[in-house]
BAVO-293708 format. One record per residue: residue in three letters; x, y, z of N, C-alpha, C in turn. Coordinates in Angstrom, 1 decimal. Atoms other than C-alpha are relative to their C-alpha. Example, Ala and Ser with C-alpha at 12.3 -4.5 7.8 and 13.67 -1.06 7.14 Angstrom:
2
- ALA, 0.9, -1.2, 0.0, 12.3, -4.5, 7.8, 0.9, 1.2, 0.0
- SER, -0.9, -1.1, 0.0, 13.7, -1.1, 7.1, -0.8, 1.1, 0.8
This chain:
60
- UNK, 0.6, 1.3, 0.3, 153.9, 135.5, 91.8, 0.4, -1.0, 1.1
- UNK, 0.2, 1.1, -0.5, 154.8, 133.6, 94.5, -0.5, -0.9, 1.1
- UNK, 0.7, 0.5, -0.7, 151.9, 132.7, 96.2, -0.2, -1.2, -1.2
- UNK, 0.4, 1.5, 0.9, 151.6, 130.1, 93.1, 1.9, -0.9, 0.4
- UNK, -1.0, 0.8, 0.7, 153.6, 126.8, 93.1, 0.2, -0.5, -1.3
- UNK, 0.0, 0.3, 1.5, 154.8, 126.4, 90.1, 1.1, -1.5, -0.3
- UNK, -0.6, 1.0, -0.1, 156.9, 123.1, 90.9, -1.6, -0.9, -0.4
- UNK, 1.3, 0.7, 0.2, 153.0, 121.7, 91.4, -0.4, 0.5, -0.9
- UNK, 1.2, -0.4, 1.2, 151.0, 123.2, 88.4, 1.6, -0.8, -1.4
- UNK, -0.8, 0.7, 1.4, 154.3, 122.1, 86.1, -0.2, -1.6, -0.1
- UNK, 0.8, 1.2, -0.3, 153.9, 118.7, 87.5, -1.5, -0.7, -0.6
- UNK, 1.8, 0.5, 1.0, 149.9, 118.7, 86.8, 0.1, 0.7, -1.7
- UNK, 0.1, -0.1, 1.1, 150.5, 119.9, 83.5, 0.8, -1.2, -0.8
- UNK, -0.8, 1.0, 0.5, 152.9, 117.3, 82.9, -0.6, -1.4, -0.2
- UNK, 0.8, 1.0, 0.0, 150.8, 114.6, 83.7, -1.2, 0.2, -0.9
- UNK, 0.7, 0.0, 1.0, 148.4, 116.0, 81.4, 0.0, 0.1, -1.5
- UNK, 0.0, 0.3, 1.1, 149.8, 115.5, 78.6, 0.0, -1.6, -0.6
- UNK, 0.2, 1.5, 0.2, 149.4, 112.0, 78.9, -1.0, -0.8, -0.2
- UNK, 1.6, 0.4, -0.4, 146.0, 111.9, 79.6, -0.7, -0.4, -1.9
- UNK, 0.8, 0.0, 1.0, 143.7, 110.1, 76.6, -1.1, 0.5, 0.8
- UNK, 1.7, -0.6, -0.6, 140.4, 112.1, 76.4, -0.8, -1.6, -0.1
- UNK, 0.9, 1.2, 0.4, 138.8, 108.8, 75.9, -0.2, -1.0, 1.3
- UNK, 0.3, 0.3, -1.5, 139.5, 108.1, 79.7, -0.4, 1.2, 0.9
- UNK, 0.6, -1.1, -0.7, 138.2, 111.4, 80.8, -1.6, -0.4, 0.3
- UNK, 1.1, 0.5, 0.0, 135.0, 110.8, 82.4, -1.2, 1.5, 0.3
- UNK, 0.6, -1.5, -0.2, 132.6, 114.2, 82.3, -0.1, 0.2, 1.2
- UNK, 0.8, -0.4, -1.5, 131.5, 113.9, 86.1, 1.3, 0.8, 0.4
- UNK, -0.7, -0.6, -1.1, 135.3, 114.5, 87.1, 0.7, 1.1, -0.6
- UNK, -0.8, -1.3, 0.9, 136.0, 117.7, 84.5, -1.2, 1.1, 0.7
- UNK, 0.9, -1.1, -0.7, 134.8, 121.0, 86.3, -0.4, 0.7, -0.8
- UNK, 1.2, -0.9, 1.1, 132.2, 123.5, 85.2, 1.2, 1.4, -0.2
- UNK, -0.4, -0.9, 0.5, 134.3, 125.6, 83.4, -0.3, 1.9, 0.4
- UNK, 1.0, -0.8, -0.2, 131.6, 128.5, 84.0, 0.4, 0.3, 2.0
- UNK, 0.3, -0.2, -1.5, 131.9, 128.3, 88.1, 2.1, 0.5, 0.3
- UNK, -1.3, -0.9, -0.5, 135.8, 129.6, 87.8, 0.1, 1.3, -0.6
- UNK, -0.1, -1.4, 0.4, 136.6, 133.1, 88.2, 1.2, 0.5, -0.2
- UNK, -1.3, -0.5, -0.1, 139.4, 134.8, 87.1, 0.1, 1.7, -0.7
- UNK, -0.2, -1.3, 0.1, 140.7, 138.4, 87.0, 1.0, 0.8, -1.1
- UNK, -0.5, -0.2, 1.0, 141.1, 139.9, 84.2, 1.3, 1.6, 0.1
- UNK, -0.7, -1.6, 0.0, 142.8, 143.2, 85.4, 1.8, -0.7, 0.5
- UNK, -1.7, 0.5, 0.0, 146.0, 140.4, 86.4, 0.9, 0.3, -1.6
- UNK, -1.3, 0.0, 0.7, 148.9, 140.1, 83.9, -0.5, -1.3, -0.4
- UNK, 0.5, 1.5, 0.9, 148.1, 136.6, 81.0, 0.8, -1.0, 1.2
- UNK, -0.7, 0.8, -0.7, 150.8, 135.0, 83.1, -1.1, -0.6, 1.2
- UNK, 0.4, 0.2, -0.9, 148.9, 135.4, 86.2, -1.5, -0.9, 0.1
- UNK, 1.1, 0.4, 0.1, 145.3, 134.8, 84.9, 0.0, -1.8, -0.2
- UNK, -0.1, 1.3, 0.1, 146.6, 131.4, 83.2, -0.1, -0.8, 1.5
- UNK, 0.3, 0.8, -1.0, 147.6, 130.4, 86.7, -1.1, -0.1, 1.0
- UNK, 1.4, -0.2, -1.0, 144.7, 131.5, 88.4, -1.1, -1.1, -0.5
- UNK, 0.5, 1.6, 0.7, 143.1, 128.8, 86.0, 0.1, -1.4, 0.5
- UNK, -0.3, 1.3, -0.1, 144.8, 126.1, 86.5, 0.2, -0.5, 1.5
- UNK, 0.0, 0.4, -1.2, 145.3, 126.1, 90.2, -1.3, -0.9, 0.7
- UNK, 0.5, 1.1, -0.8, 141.7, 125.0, 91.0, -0.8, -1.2, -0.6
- UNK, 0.5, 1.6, 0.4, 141.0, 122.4, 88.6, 0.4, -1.1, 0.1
- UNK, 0.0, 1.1, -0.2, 140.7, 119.2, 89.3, 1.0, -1.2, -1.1
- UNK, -0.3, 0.7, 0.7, 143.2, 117.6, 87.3, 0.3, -1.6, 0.4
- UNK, -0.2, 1.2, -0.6, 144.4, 114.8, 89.9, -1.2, -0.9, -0.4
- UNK, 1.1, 1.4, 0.4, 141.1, 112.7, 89.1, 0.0, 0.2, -1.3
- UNK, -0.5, -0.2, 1.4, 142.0, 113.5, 85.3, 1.1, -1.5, -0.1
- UNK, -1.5, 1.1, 0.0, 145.4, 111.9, 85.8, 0.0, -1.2, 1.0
């Protein structure tokens, strides 16, 4: 695993727990649908394969 940072994705997760949905604006949440992730990884890995290319910075 350590082509992932995980200093950066704990960070963006961290900031999102701060987030109200009620300042989420739909244009800057990604199409769920246009990420791929592999299922033949390990749960660990798949989660991060998730969360690496969403856009959370315009979230937070």
């Amino acid at each position: 695993m350590a082509k992932y940072n995980i200093e950066e994705l704990a960070e963006k997760l961290e900031r999102c727990k701060n987030v109200n949905f009620d300042d989420v604006k739909l244009e800057d949440v990604d199409e769920l649908t246009s990420i791929k992730i592999d299922r033949r990884k390990p749960s660990n890995e798949r989660i991060l394969d998730f969360l690496i290319p969403i856009k959370l910075q315009k979230i937070v």
